[in-house]
Legacy VTK file of the C-alpha trace (Angstrom):
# vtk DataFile Version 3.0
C-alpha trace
ASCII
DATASET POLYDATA
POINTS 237 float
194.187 154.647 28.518
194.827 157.595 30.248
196.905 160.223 28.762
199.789 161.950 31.281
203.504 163.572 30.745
204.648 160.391 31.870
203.728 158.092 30.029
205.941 156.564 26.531
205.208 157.639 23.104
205.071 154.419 22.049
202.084 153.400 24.665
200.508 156.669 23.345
200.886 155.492 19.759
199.880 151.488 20.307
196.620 152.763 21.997
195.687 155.685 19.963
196.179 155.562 16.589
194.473 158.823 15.963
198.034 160.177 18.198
200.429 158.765 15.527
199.121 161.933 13.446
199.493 164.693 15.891
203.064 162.836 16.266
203.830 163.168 12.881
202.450 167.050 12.271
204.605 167.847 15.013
207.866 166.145 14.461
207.792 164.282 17.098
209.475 160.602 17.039
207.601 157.487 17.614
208.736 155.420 15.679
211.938 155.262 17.618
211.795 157.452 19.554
209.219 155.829 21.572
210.465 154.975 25.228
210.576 158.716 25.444
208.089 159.932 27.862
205.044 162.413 26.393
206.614 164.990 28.410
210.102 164.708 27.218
209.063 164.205 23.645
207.071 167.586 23.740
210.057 169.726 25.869
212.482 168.972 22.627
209.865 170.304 20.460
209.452 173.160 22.256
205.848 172.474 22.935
204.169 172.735 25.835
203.331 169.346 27.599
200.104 170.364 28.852
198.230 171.289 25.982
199.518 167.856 24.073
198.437 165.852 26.813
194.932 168.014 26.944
194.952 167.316 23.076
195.145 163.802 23.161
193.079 162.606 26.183
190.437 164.073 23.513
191.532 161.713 20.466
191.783 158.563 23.083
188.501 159.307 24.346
186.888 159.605 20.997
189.306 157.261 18.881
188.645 153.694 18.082
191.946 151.449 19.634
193.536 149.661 17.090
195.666 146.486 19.079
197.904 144.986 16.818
199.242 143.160 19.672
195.638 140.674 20.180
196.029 140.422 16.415
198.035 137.236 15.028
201.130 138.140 13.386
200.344 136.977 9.804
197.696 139.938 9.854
200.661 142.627 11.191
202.586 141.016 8.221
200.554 141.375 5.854
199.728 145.026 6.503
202.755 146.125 6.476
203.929 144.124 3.249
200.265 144.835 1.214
199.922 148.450 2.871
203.060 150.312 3.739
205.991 148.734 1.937
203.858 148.878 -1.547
203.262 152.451 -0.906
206.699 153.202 -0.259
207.812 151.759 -3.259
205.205 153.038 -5.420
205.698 156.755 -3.563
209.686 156.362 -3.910
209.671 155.772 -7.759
206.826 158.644 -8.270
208.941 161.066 -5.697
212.147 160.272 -7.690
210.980 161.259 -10.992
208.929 164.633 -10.031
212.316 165.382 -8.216
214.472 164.249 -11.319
212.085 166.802 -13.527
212.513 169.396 -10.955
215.926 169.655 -10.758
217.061 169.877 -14.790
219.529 172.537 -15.134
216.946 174.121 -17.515
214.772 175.116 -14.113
217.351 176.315 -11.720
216.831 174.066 -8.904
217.293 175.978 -5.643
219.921 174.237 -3.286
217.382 172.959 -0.666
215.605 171.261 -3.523
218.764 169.358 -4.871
219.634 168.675 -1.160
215.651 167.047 -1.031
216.972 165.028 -3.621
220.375 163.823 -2.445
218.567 163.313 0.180
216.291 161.093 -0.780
218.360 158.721 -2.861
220.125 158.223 0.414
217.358 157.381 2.013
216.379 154.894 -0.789
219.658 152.883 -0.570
219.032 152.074 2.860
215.042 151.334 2.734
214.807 149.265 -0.422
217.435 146.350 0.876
215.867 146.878 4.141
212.123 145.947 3.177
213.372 142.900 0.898
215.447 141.636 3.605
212.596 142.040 5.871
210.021 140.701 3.304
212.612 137.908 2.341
213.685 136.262 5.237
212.983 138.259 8.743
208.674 138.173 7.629
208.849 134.628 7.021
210.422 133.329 9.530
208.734 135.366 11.978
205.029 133.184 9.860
207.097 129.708 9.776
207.642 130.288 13.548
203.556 131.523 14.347
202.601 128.588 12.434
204.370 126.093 14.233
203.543 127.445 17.434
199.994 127.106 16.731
200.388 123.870 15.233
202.299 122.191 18.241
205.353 121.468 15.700
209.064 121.143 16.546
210.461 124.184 17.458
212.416 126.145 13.959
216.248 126.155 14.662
217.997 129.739 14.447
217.942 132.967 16.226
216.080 136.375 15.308
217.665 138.333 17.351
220.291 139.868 15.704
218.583 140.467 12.138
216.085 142.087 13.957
218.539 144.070 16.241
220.001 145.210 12.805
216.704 145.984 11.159
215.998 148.225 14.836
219.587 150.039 14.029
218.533 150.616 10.237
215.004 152.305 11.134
216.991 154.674 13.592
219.542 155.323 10.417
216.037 155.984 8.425
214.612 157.704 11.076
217.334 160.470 10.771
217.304 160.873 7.543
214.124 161.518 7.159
214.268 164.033 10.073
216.711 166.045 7.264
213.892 164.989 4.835
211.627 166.542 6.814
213.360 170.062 7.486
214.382 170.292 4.133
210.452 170.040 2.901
209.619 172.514 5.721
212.104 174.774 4.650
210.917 174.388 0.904
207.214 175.004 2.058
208.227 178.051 3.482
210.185 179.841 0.915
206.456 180.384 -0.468
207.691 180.322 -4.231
207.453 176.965 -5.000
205.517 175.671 -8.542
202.523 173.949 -8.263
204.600 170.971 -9.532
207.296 171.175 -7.146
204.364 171.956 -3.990
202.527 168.244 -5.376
205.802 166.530 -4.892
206.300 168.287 -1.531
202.776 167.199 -0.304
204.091 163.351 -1.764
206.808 163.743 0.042
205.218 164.276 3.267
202.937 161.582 2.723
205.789 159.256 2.392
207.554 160.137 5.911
204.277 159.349 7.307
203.808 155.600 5.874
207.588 155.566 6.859
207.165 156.141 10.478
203.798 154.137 10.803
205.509 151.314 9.503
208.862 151.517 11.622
206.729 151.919 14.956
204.995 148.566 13.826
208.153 147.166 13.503
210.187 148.534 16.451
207.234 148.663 19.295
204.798 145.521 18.043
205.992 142.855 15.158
209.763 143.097 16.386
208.852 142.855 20.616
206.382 139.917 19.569
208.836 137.609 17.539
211.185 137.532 19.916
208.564 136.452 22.546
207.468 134.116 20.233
210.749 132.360 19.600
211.680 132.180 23.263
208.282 130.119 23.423
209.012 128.035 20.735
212.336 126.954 22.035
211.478 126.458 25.922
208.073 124.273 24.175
LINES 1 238
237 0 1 2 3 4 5 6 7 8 9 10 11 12 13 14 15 16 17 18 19 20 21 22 23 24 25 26 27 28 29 30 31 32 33 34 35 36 37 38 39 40 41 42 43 44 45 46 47 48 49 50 51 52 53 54 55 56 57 58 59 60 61 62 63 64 65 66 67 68 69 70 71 72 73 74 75 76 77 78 79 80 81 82 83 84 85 86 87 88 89 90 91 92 93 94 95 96 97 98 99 100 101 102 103 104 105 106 107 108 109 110 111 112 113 114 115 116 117 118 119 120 121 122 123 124 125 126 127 128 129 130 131 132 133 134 135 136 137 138 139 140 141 142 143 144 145 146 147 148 149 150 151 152 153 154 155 156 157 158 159 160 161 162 163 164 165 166 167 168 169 170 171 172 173 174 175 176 177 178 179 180 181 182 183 184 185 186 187 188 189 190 191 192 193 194 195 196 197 198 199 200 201 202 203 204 205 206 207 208 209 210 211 212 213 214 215 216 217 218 219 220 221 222 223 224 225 226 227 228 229 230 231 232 233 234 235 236
């Protein structure tokens, strides 16, 4: 791949994993945000196209490609269900009680740290439902619909398309919030009197948008694009 202004985020981000990084250390949305050109994407940051694009032509040239879309979908599935959404679980219980601790009258939370919090419980009630649904019904129909194909079986009745088009809308919804997630921890960071307790959380916290947008990208730009190929095969076969 060769790296210009032009070209989408989410290109960028399917062939260079190593990118999804620089993405995420610079606020930058590719999850979905990712028809956005590089260009584009780096003018709304402020940044300076040039010196991204110099940036990563390094990374693809020394990064290992990672193509989730020559891989068969019961491996996507399974990474994001054994990888990402058990980490996000795991990280949204740990988050929730270092924030709960943090925020006892007794300590004088600071507004941008009960904000973090309100935050965060918002962004819970949308994400939980949202990875059972997906892990529930959307996952394995997407498997009951790769295994048929494979194994020359009648075409599954049903259409995809518009639980997927609503899990799409919910990872924008997610998306924003944790953009507010995000400046809020920024602005924590840089108030420079922060606990060591209340810095561990912050560093959990970031780790947690991460997994977040990894996971949505999968979704939005490879699993999502793929099973709706996959069922307009199965009912033309």
């Amino acid at each position: 791949m060769k790296v210009d202004q032009s070209l989408p985020i989410a290109t960028i981000a399917a062939d260079c994993a190593a990118s999804r990084a620089v993405f995420e250390s610079l606020g930058i949305d590719y999850s979905c945000g990712g028809p956005r050109s590089l260009a584009d994407a780096a003018h709304a940051e402020g940044l300076d196209p040039e010196v991204l694009v110099a940036g990563l032509r390094r990374l693809a040239a020394a990064g290992k490609n990672e193509n989730w879309n020559e891989r068969p979908l019961v491996d996507l599935v399974r990474h994001l269900t054994a990888g990402y959404h058990h980490f996000v679980r795991n990280e949204l219980v740990s988050v929730s009680l270092q924030l709960s601790d943090l925020c006892t009258p007794s300590k004088r939370p600071s507004a941008d740290l009960q904000s973090l919090r309100s935050a965060l419980i918002r962004l819970s009630e949308t994400l939980i439902p949202h990875m059972h649904e997906e892990e529930d019904t959307i996952f394995r129909e997407v498997l009951a619909r790769e295994s048929a194909w494979e194994s020359n079986e009648r075409p599954l009745e049903g259409d995809l398309r518009n639980s997927i088009r609503r899990m799409i809308g919910e990872n924008g919804t997610m998306t924003a919030q944790l953009k507010t997630i995000r400046e809020l921890r920024l602005r924590l960071i840089d108030s420079n009197d922060q606990s060591p307790q209340c810095r561990a959380m912050l560093d959990d916290v970031s780790r947690l948008e991460a997994h977040l947008h990894e996971s949505m990208f999968l979704e939005n730009c490879v699993l999502f694009p793929r099973a709706i190929v996959l069922q307009e095969q199965t009912a033309s076969a």
